[in-house]
PDB file of the backbone (N, CA, C, O) and the ligand in Angstrom, with CONECT records:
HET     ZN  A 101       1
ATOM      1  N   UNK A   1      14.324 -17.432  -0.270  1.00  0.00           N
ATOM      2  CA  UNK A   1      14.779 -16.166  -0.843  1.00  0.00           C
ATOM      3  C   UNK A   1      13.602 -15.188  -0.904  1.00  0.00           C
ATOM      4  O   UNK A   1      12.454 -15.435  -1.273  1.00  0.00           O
ATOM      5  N   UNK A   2      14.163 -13.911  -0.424  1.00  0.00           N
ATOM      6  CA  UNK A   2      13.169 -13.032  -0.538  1.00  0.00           C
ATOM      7  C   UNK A   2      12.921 -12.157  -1.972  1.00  0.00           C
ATOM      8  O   UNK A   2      13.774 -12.167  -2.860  1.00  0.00           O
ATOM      9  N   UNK A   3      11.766 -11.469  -2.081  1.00  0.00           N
ATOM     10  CA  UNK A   3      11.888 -10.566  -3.385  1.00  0.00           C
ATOM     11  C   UNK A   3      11.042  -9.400  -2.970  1.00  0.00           C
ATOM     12  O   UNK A   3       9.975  -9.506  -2.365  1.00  0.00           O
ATOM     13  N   UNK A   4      11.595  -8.302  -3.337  1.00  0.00           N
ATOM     14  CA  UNK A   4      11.163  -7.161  -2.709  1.00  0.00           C
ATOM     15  C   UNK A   4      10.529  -6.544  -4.161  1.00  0.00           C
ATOM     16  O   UNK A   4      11.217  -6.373  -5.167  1.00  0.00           O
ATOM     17  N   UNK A   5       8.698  -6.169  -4.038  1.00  0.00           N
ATOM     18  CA  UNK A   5       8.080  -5.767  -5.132  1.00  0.00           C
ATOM     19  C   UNK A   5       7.348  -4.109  -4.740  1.00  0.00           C
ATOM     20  O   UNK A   5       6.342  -3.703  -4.159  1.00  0.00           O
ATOM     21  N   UNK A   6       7.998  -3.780  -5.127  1.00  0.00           N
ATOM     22  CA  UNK A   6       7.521  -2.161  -4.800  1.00  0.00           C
ATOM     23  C   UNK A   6       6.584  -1.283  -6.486  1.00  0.00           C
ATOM     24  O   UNK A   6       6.836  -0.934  -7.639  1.00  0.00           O
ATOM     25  N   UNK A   7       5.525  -1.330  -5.541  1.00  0.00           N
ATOM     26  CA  UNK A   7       4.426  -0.379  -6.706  1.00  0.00           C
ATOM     27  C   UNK A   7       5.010   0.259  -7.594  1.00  0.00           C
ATOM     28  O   UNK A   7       5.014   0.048  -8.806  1.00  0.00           O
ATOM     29  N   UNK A   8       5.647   1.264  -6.850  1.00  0.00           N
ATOM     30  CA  UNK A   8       6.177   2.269  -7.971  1.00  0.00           C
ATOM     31  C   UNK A   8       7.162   1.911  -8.814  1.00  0.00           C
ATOM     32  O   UNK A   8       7.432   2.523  -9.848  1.00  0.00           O
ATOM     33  N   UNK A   9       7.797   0.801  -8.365  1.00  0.00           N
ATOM     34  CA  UNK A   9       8.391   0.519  -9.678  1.00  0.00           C
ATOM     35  C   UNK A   9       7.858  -0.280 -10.789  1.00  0.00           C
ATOM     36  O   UNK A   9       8.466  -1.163 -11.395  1.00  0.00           O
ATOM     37  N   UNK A  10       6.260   0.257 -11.056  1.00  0.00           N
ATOM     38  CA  UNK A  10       5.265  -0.463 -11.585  1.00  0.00           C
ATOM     39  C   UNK A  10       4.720   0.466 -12.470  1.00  0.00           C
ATOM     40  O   UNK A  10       4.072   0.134 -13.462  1.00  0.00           O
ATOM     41  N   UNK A  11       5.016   1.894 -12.073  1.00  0.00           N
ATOM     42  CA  UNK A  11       4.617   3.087 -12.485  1.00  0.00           C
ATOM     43  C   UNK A  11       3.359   3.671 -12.120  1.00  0.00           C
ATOM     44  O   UNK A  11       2.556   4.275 -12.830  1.00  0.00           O
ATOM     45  N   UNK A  12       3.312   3.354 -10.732  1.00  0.00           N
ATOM     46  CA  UNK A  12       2.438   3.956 -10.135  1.00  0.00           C
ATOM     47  C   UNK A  12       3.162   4.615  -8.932  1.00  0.00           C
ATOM     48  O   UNK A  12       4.138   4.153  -8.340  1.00  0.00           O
ATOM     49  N   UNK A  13       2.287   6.174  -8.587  1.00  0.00           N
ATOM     50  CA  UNK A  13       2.570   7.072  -7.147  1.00  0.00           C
ATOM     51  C   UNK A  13       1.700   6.451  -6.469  1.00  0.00           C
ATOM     52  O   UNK A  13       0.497   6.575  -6.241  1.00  0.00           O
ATOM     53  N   UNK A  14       2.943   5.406  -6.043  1.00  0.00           N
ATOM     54  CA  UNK A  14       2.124   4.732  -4.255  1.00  0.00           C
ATOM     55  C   UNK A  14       3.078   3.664  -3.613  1.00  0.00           C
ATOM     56  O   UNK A  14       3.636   2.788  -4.274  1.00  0.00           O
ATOM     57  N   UNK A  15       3.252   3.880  -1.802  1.00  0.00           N
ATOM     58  CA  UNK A  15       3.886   3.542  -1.438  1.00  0.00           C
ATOM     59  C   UNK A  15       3.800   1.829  -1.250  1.00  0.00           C
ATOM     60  O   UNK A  15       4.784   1.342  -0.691  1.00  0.00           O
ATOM     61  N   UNK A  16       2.973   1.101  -1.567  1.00  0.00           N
ATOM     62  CA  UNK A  16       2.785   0.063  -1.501  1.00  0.00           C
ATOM     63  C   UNK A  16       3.882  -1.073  -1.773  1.00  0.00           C
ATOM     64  O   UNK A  16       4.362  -1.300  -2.884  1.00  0.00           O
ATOM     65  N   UNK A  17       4.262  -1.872  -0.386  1.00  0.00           N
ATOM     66  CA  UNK A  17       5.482  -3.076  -0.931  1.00  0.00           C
ATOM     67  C   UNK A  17       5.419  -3.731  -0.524  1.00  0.00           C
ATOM     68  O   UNK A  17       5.227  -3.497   0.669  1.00  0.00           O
ATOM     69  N   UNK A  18       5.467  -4.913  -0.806  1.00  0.00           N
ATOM     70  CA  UNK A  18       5.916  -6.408  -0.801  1.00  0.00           C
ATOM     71  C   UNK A  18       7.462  -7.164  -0.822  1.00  0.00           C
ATOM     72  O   UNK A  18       8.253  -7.475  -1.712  1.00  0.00           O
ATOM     73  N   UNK A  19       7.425  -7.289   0.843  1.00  0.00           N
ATOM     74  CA  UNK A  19       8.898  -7.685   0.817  1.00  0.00           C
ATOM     75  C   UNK A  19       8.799  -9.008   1.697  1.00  0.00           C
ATOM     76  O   UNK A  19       8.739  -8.989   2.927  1.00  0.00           O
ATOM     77  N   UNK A  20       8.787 -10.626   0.595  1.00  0.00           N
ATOM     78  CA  UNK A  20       8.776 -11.229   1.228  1.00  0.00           C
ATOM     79  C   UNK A  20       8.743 -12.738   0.374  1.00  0.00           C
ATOM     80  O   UNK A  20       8.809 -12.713  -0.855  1.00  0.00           O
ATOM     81  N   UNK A  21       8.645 -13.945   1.059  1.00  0.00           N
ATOM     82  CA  UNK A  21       9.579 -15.018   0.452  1.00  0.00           C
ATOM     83  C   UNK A  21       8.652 -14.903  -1.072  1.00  0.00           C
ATOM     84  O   UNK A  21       7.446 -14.654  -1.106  1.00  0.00           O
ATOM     85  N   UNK A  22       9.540 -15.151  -2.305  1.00  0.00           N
ATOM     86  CA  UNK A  22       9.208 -15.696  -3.319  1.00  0.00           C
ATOM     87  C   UNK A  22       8.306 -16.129  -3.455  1.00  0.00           C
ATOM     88  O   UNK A  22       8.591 -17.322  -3.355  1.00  0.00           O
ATOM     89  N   UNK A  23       7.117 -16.065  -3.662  1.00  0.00           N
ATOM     90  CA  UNK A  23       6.388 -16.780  -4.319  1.00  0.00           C
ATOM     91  C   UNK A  23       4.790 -16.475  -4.797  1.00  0.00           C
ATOM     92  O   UNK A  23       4.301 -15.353  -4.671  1.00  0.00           O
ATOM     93  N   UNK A  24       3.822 -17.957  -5.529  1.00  0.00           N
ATOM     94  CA  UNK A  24       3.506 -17.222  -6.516  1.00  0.00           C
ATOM     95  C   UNK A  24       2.063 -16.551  -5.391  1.00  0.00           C
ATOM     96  O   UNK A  24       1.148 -15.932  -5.934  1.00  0.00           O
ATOM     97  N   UNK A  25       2.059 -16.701  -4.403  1.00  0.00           N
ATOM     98  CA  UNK A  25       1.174 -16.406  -3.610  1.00  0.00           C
ATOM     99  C   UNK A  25       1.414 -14.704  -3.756  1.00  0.00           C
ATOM    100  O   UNK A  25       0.578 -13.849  -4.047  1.00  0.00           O
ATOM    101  N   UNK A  26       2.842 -14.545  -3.452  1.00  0.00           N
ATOM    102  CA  UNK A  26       3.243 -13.017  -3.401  1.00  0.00           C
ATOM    103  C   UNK A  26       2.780 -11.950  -4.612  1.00  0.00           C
ATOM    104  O   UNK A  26       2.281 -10.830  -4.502  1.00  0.00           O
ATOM    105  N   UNK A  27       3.063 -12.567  -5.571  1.00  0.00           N
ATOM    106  CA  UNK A  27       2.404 -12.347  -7.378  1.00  0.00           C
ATOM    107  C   UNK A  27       1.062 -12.064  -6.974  1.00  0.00           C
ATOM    108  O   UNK A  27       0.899 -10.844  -6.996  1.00  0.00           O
ATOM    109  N   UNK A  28       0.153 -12.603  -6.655  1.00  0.00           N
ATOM    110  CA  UNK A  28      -1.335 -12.539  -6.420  1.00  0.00           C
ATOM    111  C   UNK A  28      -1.483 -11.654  -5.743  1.00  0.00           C
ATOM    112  O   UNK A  28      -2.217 -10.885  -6.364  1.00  0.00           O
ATOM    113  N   UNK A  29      -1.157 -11.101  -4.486  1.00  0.00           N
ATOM    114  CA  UNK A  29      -1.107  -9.927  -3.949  1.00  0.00           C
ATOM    115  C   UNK A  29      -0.853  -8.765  -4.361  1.00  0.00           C
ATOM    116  O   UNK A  29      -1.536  -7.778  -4.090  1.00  0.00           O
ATOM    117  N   UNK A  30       0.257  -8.771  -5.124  1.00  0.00           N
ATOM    118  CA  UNK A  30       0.772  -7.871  -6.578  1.00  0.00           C
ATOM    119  C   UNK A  30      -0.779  -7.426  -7.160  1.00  0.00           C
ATOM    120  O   UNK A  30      -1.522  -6.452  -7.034  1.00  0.00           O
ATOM    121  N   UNK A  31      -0.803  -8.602  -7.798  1.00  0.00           N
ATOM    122  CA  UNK A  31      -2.207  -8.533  -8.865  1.00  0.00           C
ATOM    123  C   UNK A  31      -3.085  -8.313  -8.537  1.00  0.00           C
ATOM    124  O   UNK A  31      -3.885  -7.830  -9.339  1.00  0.00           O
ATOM    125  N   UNK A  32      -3.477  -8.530  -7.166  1.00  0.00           N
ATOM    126  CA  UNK A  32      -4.845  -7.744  -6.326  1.00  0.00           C
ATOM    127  C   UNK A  32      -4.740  -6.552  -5.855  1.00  0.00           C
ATOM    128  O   UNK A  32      -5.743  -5.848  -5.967  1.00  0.00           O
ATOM    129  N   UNK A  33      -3.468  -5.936  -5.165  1.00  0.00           N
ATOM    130  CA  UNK A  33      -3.475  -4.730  -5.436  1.00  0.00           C
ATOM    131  C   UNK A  33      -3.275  -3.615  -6.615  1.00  0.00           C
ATOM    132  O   UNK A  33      -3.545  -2.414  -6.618  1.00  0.00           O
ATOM    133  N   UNK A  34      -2.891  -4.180  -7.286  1.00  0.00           N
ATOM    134  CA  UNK A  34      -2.997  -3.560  -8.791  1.00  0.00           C
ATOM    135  C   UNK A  34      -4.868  -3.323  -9.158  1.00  0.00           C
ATOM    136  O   UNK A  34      -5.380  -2.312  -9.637  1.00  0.00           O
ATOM    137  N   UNK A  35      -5.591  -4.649  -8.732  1.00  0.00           N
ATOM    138  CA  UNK A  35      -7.002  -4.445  -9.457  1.00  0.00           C
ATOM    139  C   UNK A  35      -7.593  -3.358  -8.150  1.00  0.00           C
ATOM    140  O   UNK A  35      -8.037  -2.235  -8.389  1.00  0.00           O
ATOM    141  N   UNK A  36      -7.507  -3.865  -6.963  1.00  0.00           N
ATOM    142  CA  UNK A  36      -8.216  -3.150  -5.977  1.00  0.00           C
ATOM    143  C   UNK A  36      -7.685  -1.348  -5.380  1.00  0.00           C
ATOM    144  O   UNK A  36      -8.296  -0.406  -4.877  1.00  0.00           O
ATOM    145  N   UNK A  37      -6.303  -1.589  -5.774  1.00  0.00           N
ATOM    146  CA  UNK A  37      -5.933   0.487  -5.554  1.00  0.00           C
ATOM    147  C   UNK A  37      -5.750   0.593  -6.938  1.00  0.00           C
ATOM    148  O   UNK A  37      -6.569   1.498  -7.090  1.00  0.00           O
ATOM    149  N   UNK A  38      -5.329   0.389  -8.064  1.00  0.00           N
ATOM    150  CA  UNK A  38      -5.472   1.200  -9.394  1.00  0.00           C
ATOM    151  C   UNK A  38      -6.455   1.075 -10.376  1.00  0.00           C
ATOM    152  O   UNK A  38      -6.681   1.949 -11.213  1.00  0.00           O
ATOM    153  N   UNK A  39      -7.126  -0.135 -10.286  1.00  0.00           N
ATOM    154  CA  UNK A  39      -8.441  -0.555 -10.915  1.00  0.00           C
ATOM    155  C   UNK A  39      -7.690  -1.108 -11.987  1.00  0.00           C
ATOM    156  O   UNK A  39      -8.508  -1.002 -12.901  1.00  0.00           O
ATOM    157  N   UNK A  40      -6.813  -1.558 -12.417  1.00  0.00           N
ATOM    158  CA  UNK A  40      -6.157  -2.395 -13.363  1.00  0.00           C
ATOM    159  C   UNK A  40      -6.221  -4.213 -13.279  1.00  0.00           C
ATOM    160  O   UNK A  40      -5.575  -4.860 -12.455  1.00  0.00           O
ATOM    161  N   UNK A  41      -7.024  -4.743 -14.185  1.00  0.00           N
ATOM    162  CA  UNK A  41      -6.865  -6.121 -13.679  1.00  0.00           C
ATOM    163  C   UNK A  41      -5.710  -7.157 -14.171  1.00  0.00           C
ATOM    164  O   UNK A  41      -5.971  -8.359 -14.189  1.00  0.00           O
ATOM    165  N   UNK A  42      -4.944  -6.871 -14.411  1.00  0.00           N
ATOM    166  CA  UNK A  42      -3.991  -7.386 -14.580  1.00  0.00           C
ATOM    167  C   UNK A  42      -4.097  -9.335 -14.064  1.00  0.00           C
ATOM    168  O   UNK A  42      -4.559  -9.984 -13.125  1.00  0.00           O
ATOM    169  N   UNK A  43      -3.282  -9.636 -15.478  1.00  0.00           N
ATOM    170  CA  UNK A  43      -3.293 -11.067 -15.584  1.00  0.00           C
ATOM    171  C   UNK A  43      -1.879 -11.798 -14.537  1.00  0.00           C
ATOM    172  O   UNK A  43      -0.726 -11.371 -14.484  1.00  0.00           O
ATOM    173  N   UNK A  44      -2.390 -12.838 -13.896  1.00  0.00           N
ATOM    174  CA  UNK A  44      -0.909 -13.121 -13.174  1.00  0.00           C
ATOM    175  C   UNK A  44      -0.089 -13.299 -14.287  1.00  0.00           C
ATOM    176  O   UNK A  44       0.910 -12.585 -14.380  1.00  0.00           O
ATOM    177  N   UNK A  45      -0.302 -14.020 -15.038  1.00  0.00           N
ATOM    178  CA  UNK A  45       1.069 -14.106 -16.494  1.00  0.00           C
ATOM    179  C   UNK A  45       1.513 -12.178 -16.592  1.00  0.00           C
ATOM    180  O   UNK A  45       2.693 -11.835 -16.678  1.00  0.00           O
ATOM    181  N   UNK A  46       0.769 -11.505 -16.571  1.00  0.00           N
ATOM    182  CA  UNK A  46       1.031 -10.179 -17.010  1.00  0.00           C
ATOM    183  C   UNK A  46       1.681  -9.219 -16.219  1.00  0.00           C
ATOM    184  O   UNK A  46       2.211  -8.160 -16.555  1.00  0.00           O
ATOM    185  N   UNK A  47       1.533  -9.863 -14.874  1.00  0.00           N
ATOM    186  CA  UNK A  47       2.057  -9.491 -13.782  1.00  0.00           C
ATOM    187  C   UNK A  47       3.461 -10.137 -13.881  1.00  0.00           C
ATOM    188  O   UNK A  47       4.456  -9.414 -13.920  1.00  0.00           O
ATOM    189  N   UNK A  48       3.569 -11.632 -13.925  1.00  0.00           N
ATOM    190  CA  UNK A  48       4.694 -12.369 -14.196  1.00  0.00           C
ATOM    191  C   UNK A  48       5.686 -11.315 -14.753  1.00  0.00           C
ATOM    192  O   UNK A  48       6.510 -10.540 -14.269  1.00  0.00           O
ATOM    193  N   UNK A  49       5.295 -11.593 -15.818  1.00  0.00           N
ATOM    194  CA  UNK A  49       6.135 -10.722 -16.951  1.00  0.00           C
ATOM    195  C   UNK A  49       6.774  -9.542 -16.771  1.00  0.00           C
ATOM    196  O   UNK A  49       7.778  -9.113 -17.340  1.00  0.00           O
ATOM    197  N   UNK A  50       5.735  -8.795 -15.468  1.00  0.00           N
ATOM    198  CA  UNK A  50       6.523  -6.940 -15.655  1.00  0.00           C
ATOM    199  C   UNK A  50       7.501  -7.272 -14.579  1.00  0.00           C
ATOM    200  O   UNK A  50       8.431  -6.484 -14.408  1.00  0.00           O
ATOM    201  N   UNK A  51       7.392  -8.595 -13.650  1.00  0.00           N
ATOM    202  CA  UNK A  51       8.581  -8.283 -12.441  1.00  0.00           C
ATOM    203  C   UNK A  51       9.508  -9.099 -13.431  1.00  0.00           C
ATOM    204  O   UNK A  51      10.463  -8.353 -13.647  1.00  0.00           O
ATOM    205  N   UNK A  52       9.642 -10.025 -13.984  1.00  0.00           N
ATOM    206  CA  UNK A  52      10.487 -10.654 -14.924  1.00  0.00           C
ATOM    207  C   UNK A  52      11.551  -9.510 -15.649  1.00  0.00           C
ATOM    208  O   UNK A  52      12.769  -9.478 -15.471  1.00  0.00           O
ATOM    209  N   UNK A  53      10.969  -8.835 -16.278  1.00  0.00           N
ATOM    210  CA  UNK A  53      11.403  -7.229 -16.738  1.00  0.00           C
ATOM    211  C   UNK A  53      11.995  -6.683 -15.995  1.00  0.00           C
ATOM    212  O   UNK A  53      12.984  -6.140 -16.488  1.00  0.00           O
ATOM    213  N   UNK A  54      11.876  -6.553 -15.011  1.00  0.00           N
ATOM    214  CA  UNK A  54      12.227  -5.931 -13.999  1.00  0.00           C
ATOM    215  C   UNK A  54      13.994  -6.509 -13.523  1.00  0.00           C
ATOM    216  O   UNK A  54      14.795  -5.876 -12.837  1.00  0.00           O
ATOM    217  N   UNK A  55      14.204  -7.963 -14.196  1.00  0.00           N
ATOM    218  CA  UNK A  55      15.502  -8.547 -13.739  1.00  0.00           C
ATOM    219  C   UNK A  55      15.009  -9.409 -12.816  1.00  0.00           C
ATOM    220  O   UNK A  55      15.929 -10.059 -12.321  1.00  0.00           O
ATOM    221  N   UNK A  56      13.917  -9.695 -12.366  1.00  0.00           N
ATOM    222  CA  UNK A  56      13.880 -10.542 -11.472  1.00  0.00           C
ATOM    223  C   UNK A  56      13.519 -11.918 -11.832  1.00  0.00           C
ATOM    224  O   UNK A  56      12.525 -12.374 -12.398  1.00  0.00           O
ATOM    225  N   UNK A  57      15.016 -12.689 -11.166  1.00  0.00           N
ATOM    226  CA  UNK A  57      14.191 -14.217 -12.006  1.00  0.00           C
ATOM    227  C   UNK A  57      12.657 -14.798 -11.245  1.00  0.00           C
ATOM    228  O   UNK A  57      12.389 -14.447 -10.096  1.00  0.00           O
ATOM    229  N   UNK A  58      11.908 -15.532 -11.884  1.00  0.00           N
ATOM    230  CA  UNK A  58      10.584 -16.019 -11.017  1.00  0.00           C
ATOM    231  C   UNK A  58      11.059 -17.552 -11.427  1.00  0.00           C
ATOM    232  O   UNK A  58      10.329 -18.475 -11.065  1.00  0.00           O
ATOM    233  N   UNK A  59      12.354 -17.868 -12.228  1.00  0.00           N
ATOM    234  CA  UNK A  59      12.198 -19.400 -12.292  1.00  0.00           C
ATOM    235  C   UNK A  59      11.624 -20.580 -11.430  1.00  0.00           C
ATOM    236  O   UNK A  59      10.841 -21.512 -11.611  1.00  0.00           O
ATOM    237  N   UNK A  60      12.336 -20.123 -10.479  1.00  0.00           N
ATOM    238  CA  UNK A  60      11.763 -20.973  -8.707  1.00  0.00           C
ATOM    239  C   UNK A  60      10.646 -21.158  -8.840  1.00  0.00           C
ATOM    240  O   UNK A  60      10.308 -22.315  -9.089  1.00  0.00           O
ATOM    241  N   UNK A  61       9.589 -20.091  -8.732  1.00  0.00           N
ATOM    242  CA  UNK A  61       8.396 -20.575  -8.442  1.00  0.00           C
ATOM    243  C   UNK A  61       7.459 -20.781  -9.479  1.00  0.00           C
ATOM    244  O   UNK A  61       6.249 -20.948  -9.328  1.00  0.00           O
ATOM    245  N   UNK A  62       8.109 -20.758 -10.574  1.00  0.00           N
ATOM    246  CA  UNK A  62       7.145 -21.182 -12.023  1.00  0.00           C
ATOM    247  C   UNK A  62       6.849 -22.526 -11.639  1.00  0.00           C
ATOM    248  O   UNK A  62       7.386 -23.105 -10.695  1.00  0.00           O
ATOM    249  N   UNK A  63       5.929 -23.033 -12.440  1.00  0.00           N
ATOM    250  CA  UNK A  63       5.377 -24.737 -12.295  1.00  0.00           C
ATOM    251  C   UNK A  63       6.227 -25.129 -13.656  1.00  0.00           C
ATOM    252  O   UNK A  63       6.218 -26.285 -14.078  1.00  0.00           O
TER     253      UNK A  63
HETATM  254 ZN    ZN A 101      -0.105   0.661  -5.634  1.00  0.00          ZN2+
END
């Protein structure tokens, strides 16, 4: 299953997306572009959490 993670619905102006299988590898990419284009370091749990919010389940790939 795929999950499509788009920046701006992060609350940031930027076209940046991630459309691709589940998982927590995908999160990390999230979280590195968050530290490396907005300078935000964001925690993977913290990251977790805002796509969780978002409606998206992450059950699957939790441990
Ligand atoms: Zn961005």
């Amino acid at each position: 299953m795929t999950l499509k993670l788009r920046c701006v619905d992060y609350g940031f102006e930027c076209k940046f997306m991630l459309d691709e299988e589940k998982s927590i590898t995908q999160l990390e990419k999230l979280r590195d572009h968050f530290e490396e284009e907005h300078g935000i370091d964001y925690t993977i749990e913290a990251v977790t959490q805002m796509i969780t919010n978002k409606g998206h389940s992450l059950e699957s790939i939790k441990k």
